[in-house]
C-alpha positions as CSV (number, residue, x, y, z in Angstrom):
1,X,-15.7,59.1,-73.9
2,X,-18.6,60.6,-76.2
3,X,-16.6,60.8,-79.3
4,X,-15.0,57.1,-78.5
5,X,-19.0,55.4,-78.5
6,X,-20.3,58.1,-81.6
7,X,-17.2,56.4,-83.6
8,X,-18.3,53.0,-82.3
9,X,-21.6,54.0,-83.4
10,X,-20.9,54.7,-87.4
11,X,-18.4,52.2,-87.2
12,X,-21.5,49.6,-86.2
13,X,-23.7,51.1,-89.1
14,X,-20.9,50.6,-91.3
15,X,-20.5,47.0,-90.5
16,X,-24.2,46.4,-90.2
17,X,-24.3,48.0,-94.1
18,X,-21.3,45.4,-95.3
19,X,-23.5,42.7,-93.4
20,X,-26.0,43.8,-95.3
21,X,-24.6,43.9,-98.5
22,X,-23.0,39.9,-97.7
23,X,-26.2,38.9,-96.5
24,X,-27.4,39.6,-100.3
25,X,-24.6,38.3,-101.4
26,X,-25.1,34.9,-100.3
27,X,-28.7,35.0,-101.1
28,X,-27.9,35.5,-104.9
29,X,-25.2,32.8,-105.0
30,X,-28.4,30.5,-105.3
31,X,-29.5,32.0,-108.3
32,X,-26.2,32.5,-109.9
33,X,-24.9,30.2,-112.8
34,X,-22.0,28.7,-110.9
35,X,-21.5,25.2,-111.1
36,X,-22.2,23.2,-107.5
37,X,-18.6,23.6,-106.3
38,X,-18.1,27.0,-106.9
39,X,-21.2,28.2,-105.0
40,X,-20.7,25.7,-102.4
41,X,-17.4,27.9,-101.7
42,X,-18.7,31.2,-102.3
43,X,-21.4,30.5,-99.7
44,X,-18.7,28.8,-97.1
45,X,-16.5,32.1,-97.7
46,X,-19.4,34.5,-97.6
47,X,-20.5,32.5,-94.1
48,X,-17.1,33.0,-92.7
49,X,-17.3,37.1,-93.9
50,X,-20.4,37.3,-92.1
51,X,-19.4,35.7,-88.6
52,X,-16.5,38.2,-88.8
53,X,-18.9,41.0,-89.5
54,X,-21.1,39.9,-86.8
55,X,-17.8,39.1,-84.1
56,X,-16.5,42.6,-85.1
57,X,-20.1,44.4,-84.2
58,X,-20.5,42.1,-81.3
59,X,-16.6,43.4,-80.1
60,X,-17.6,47.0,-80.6
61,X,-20.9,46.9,-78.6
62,X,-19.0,45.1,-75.7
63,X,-16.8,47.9,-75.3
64,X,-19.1,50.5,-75.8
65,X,-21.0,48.9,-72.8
66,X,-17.4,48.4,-70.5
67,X,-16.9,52.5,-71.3
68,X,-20.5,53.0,-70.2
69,X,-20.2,50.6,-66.6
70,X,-16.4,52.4,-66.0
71,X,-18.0,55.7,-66.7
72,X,-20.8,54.9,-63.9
73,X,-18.6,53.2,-61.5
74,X,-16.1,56.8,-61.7
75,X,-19.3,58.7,-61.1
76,X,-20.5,56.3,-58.1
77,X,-16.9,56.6,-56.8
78,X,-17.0,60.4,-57.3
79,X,-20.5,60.8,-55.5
80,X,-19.2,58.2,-52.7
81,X,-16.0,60.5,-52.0
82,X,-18.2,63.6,-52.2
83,X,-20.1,61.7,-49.3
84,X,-17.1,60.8,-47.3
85,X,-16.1,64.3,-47.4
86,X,-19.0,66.1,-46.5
87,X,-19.3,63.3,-43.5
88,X,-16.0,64.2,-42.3
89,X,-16.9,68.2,-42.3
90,X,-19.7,67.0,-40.7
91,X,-18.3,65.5,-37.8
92,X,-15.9,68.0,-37.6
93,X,-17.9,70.5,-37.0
94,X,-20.0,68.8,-34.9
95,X,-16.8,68.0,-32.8
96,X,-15.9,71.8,-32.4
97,X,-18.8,73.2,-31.4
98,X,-18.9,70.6,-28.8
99,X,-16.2,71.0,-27.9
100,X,-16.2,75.1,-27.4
101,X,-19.4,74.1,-25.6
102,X,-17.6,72.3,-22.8
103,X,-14.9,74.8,-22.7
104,X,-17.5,77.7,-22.1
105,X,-19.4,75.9,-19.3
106,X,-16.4,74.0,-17.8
């Protein structure tokens, strides 16, 4: 699971670098020497580069955060069994020395 949330992890600084790099991007479009139309496209297609940027980072954290709740519900499940178990030896022994208790006095 460790190696699947590191990759997540440079995968996110990755994307956050190329969000970066779009973000200034679009900022220099207003300075450029475009005419009207063509910025008003390069900023429409740089906007639509940065919600997929954003939707991709957005997908990666999600699962990084369903590993982290499965991982904690295996370990609740573990400790719960754990607890069952040691219950039952418990009882167990709790029911034999009884019992040999009633056998010696009976």
């Amino acid at each position: 699971m460790s190696s699947s949330s590191s990759g997540g992890g440079s995968e996110i600084g990755k994307l956050q670098k190329q969000l970066q790099s779009l973000t200034e991007e679009l900022k220099n479009v207003a300075t450029s020497d475009m005419d009207a139309k063509a910025k008003k496209e390069k900023v429409k297609l740089l906007q639509a580069q940065i919600q997929m940027v954003q939707a991709q980072i957005a997908a990666i954290q999600r699962a990084r955060q369903q590993e982290q709740q499965a991982a904690q519900a295996q370990k609740a499940e573990v400790a719960a069994q754990a607890a069952r178990e040691q219950r039952a030896k418990t009882e167990t022994q709790a029911s034999t020395s009884l019992g040999s208790q009633l056998d010696t006095y009976a």
